[in-house]
N, C-alpha and C positions, 0 to 999 in steps of 0.2 A: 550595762553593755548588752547584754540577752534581750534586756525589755525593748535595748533602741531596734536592736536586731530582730524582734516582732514586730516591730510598727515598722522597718523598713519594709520586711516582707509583707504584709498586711496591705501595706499604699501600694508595692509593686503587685500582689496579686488583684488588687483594685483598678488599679491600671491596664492590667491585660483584658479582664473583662467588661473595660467600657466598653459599649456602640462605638463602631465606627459608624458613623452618620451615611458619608458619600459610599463608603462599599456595600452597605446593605443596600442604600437606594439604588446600585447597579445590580444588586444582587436580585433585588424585587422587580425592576425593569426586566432583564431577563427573564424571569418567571410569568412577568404581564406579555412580552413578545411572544414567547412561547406560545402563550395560549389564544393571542391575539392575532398570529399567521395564520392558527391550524385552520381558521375560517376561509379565509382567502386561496390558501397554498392547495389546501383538497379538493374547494369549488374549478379552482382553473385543472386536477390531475384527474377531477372522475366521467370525463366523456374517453380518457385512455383507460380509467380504470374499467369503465363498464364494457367499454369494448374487450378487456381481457378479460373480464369473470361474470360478464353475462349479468341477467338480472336486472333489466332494465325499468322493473315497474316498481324495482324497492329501491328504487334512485334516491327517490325524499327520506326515505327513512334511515339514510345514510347519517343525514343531518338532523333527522329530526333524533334519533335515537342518543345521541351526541346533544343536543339541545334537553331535551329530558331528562338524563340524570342530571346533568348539570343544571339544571332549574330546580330536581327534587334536591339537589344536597347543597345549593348553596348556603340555606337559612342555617340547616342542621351544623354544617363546619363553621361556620359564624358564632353559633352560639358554645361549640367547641373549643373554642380560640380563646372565648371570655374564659372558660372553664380553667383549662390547661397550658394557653397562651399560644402565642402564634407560630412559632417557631416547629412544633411537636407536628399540631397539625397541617402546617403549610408543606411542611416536611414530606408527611402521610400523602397528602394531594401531589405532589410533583411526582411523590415514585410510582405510585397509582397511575399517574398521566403517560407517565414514560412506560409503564410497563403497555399499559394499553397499547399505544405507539409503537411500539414495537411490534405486538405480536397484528397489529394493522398491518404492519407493512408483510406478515406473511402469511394474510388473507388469501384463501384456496377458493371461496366463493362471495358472494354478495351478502350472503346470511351471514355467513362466520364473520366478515368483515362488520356490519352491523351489529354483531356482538362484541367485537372486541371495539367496536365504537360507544358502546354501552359503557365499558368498564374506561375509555379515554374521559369520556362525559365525566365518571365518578368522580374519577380526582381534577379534574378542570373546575368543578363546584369549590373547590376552595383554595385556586388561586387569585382569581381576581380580589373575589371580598378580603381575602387575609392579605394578600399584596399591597390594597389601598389602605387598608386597616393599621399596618405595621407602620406605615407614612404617618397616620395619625397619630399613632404614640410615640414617633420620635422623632417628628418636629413639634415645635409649637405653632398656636394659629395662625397667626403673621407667618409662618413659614410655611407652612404648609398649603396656606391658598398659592405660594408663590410653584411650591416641590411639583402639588397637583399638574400644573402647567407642563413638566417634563414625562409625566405620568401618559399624560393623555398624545403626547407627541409618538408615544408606543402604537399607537392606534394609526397615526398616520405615516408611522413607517411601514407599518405590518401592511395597509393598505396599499403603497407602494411597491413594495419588496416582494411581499407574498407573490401575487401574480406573476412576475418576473421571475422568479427563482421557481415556482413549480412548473412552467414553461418548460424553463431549463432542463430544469430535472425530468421530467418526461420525455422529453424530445433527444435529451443526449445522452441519460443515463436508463430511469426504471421513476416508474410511479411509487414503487416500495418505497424509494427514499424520501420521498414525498412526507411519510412519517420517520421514517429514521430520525430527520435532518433536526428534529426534537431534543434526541438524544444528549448532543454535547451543550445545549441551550440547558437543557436541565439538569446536570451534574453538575453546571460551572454555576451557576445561582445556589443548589446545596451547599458546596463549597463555601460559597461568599455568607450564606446565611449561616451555618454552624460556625463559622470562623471570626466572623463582625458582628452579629446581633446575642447581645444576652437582656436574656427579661429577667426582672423580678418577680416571679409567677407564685403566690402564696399559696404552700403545699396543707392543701385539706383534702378532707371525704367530701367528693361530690356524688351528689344523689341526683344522679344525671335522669335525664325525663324520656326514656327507652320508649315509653305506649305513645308520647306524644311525636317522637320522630317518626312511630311507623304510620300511626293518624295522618301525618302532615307528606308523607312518601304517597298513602292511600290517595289521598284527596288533590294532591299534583299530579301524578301519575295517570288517573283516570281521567283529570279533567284534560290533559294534555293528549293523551290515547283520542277525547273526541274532538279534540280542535286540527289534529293532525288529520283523523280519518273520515272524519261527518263530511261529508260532501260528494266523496272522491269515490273510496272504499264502499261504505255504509250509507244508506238514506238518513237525513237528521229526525225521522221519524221513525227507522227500527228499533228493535230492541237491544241490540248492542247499544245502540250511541243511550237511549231515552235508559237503559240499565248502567250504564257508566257514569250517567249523567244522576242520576238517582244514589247510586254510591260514592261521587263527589260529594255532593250536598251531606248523605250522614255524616260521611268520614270525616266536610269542615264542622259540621257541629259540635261532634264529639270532642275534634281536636280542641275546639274553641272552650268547652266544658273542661276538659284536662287542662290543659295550660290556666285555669282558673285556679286549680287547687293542685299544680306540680310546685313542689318546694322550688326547684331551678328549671322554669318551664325555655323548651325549644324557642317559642317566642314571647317574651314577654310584652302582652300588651300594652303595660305600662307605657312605653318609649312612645307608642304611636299617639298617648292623649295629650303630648306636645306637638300644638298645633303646627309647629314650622315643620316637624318630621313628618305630621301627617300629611301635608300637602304637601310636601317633597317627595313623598311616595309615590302619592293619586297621581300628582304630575309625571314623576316618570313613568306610568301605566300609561299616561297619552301620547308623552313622547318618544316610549318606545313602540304601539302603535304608527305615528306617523313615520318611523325609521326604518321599518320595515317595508313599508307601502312605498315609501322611496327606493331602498335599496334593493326591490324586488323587482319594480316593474319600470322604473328608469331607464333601465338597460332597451329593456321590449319596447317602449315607446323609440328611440333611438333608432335602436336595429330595424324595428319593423314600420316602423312609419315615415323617419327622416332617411331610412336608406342608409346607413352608415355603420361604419365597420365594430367586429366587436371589440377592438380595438380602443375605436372612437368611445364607443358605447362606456367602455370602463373608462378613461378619460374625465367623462362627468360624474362617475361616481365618488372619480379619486379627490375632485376637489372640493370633498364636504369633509374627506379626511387628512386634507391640509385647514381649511378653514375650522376644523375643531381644535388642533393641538394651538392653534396662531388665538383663537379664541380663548380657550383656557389660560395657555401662557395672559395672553391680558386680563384674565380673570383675576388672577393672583391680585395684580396692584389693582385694580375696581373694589374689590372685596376688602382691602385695606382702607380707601379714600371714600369710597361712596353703599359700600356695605352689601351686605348678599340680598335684600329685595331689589334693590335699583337695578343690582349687576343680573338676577335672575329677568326682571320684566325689560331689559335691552335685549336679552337672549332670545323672551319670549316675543318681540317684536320683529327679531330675524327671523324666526321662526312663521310668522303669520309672512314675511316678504318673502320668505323660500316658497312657501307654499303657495302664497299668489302667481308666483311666475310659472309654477308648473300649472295654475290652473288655464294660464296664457298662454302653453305654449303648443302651439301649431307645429304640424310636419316642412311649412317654409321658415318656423325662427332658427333653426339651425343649432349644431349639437352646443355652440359656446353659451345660446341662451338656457338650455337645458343645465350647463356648467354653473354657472352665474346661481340660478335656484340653486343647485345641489351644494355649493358655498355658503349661500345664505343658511341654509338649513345648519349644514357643519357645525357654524359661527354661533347660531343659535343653541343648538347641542351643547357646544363645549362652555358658553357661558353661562344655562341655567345648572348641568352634571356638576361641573366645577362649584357654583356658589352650594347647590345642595350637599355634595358630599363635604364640603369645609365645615357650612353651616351644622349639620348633622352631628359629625364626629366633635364639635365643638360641645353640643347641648349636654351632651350622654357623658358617662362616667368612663374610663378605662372598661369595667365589666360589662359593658352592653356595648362597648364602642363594635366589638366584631359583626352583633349579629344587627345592629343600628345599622350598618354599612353594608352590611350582607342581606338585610331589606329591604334598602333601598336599587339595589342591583336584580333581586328576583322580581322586584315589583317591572321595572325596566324588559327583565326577559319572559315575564306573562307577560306584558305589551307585545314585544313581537312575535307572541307563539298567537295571541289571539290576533291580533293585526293580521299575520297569515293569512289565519283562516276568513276570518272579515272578511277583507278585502280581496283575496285570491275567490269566495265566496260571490261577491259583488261581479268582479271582472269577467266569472265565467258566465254567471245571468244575464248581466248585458251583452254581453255577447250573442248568449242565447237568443234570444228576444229580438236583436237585432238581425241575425241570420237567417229569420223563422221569419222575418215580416218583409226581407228583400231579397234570401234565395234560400230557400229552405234545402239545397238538397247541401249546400256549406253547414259546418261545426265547427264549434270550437278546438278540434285537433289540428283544423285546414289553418289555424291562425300559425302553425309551427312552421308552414311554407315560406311566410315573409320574412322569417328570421335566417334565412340560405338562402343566398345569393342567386345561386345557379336554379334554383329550384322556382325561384323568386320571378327571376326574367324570361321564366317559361311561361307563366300565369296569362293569360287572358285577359286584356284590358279592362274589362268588365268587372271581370270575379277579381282581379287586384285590387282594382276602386272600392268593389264592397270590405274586400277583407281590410284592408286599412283604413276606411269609413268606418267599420263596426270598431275598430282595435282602436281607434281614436277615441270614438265617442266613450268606448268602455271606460279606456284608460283614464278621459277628465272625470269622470264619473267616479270613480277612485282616487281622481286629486282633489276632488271638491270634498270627498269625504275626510282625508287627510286636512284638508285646510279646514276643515271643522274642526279636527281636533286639535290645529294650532290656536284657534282661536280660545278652545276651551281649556288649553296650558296656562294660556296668557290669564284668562278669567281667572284660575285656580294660586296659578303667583302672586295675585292683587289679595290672594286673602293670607298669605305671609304676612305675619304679623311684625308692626316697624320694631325697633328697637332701639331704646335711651341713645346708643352710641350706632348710629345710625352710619354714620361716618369711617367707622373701622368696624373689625370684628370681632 
């Protein structure tokens, strides 16, 4: 009687802590919205915020400091995840995120806000990778190419909603809630995650690789300091940037020599000498590159050359974040029937047609043809992202699946930190160059006139024509560079290697 009375208890304590499947995936959704608005929701609240706390020239740095921890800590919480499992540290990153958030919204100045945009960054590094991560251990592959598809529909709400609701929020309430409205996004995914997800996480001594996290913090951090400031700030020939740039380089060396001989190294290079993860990488280096150059200067072309409202302007942005979730979702069953090279080089063909149109398009094609590229691109995003992150988390073990995925996402966000600089680099030259050779006493700050209206239909028929003559030509000059790098996405997917079962995954 006793012994039945163990094993019933035994199966009911089994039973409680199965996974729930569908509530953790709402629980992981929620923690990917979260961190998926904070981009959109801030960009439409900081011309009220800067109007209330001043500090108009560390405007970038709003974002860029937010971008930078969260590039230096993704790998690190990735390979934390293998360590100690997902749960502990995704955990760690959400309260992190919300604590930042909070004390954002009661930012006294531009600096202090920048710092506590520092510490939002910190735990933002290990939502995404451990969010997508936790999808991989509990589906299976067939399920998870299909789960991915609702993952990435996060992306095209946030890009929807976000706008819309920080609008709101400034206009009827306070910029502060702007980050509050975090708050109950990130308590009700805790909830769901300590209450539906348990691991099997096998308790050892981990001899965790402490010189190799701060090597790998050194060596992002500096290189990121002169992709942000070379140009702007600093000459790319002072000693700041050529000394930063100098302590990058040792810092990857060293790092690269330790992770050689760390027992449990921050990144184990092993993972990258499987060729499909290696070129799922390099690729998303390009196509986070070309996403940036879109999602930066789209708008400016729009505003400033077609005349058309910011309104409009974001309009074309938003349909490359409908065309990715619509993308992905069909990735799922492509990746089932025809396999992840075929479904990545269709991706990478939309990619080369998005970026053809923008090299086509003129100030008379009008904002729908600008729409039509910024879809194609989407399409293409969400069908190579989706075949990489399935094919990836497929290759790798449970123990590397964190930081396999949490690589392939930093490789993504160096793309658009250097893309930035690239390219925002490129746009101000031609500029230059063109001002200097048809009205020298114009700069490139006189480009900020065509983007206001009022300020716009003041302009001089003359000096309008030059300034959106130069702002065109810059701008194709920055899509012809972008569509080089779709071209060389598409080269880099042809060397994915086929596979026996070519046909499923």
């Amino acid at each position: 009687m006793s012994n039945t009375t163990t094993k019933n208890a035994a199966a009911g304590s089994a039973r409680k802590k199965q996974t729930k499947k569908p509530l953790v995936l709402a629980s992981v959704m929620l923690a990917m919205f979260m961190g998926a608005i904070e981009a959109t929701i801030v960009s439409t609240a900081m011309p009220a915020i800067v109007a209330d706390l001043g500090g108009f020239t560390l405007y970038s740095w709003v974002f860029s400091a937010y971008l930078l921890m969260n590039s230096i800590t993704v790998l690190i919480y990735g390979k934390l995840s293998d360590l100690f499992g997902r749960k502990p540290i995704l955990t760690f990153g959400i309260i992190i995120f919300l604590l930042g958030s909070i004390l954002c919204g009661f930012a006294t100045s531009m600096k202090t806000l920048i710092i506590f945009r520092l510490i939002q960054g910190f735990g933002a590094g290990a939502v995404m990778p451990i969010a997508t991560t936790i999808v991989g251990d509990i589906y299976t592959a067939e399920e998870r190419a299909k789960i991915q598809g609702y993952l990435s529909s996060v992306w095209g709400i946030s890009a929807i909603t976000g706008p819309a609701v920080g609008g709101l929020l400034v206009q009827y309430v306070s910029w502060h809630y702007v980050f509050w409205i975090n708050i109950p996004l990130g308590i009700l995914s805790l909830v769901g995650l300590w209450m539906y997800l348990h691991e099997n996480v096998e308790k050892k001594k981990h001899d965790i690789d402490y010189f190799g996290a701060v090597l790998l913090t050194i060596t992002i951090s500096s290189l990121m300091f002169v992709l942000v400031e070379a140009g702007s700030h600093w000459a790319w020939g002072s000693w700041q940037i050529v000394s930063l740039l100098v302590l990058s380089v040792l810092a990857l060396i060293a790092f690269v020599f330790q992770e050689s001989r760390a027992i449990e190294p921050v990144m184990p290079f092993s993972i990258w000498k499987e060729r499909s993860i290696f070129i799922a990488n390099i690729t998303s280096l390009t196509t986070g590159i070309m996403l940036i150059g879109i999602s930066s200067f789209l708008p400016t072309f729009v505003q400033g050359v077609m005349e058309q409202t910011p309104i409009v302007a974001g309009f074309t942005l938003t349909t490359m974040s409908i065309g990715w979730p619509i993308a992905s979702t069909l990735a799922g069953r492509m990746l089932i029937s025809i396999g992840y090279r075929k479904t990545s080089i269709i991706g990478g063909v939309f990619l080369i047609l998005g970026s053809f149109v923008f090299i086509t398009m003129s100030s008379s094609s009008g904002p729908i043809w600008a729409a039509v590229g910024s879809f194609f691109v989407g399409v293409g995003m969400g069908l190579t992202s989706t075949a990489f992150i399935v094919s990836i988390q497929s290759t790798v073990s449970w123990q590397q699946r964190g930081i396999a995925t949490a690589a392939n996402m930093f490789m993504r966000n160096l793309g658009n930190t250097i893309g930035a600089a690239l390219l925002g680099g490129i746009l101000n030259n031609r500029l230059n160059a063109y001002f200097s050779q048809k009205d020298p006493s114009l700069s490139v700050d006189d480009t900020n006139i065509l983007l206001k209206v009022s300020e716009r239909e003041d302009l001089a028929g003359g000096v309008r024509r030059i300034l959106q003559n130069g702002l065109t030509l810059s701008l194709h000059t920055v899509y012809y560079v972008v569509f080089t790098f779709a071209i060389i996405s598409l080269v880099l997917i042809f060397f994915i290697p086929k596979k026996k079962d070519e046909g499923s995954v």
